[in-house]
C-alpha positions as CSV (number, residue, x, y, z in Angstrom):
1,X,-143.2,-60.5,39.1
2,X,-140.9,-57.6,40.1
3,X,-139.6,-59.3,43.1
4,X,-138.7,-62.8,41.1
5,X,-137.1,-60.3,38.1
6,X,-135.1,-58.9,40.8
7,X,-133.7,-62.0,42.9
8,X,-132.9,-63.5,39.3
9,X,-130.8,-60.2,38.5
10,X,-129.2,-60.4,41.7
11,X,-128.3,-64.1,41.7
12,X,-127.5,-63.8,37.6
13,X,-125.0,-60.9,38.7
14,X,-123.3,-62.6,41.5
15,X,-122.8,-65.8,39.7
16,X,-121.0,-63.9,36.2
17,X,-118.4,-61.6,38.8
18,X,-117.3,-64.8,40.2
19,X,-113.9,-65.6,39.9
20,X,-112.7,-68.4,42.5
21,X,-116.4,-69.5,42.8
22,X,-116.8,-70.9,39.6
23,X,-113.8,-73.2,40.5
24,X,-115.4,-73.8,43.7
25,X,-118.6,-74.8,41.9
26,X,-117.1,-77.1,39.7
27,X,-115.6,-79.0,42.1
28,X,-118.7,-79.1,44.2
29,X,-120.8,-80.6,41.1
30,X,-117.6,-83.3,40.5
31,X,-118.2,-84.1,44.0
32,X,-122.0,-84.3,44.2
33,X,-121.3,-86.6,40.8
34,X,-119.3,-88.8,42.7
35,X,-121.4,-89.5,45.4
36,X,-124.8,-89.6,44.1
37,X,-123.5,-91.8,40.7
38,X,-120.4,-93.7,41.1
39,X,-120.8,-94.5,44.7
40,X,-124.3,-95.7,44.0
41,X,-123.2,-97.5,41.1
42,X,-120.8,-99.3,43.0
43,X,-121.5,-99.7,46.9
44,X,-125.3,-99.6,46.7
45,X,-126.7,-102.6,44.7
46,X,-130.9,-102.9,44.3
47,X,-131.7,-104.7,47.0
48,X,-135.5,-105.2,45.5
49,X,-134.2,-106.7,42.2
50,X,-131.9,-109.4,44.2
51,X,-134.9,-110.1,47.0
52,X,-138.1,-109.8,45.1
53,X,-139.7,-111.6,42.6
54,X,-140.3,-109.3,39.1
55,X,-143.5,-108.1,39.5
56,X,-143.7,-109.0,43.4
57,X,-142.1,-106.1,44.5
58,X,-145.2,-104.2,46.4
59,X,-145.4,-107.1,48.2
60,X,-142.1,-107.6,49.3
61,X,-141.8,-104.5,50.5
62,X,-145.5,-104.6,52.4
63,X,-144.4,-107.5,54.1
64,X,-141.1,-106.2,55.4
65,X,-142.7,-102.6,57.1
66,X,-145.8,-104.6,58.9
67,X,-143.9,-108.1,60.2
């Protein structure tokens, strides 16, 4: 339990001295925001919903990995 208190201290520590890194994080969380959300929503549309029937879906998908 030592060993986790200390790697917490030591990340908890680094984190609250940051200056330019807490800019750098925010913009690294907009970005991970914008691909894993907006681009999904957008460029990525449920191919399961549009091809399989409700309730079908298990075997759609069973019949497209073994042809």
């Amino acid at each position: 339990m030592n060993t986790i208190h200390r790697i917490w201290n030591f990340y908890y520590d680094g984190f609250r001295s940051m200056t330019l890194g807490r800019t750098l994080w925010a913009v690294i969380l907009v970005k991970l925001f914008i691909i894993f959300v907006v681009l999904k929503l957008f460029f990525f549309p449920d191919y399961l919903k549009e091809h399989a029937g409700k309730g079908n879906e298990a075997e759609f998908v069973s019949q497209k990995l073994a042809p």
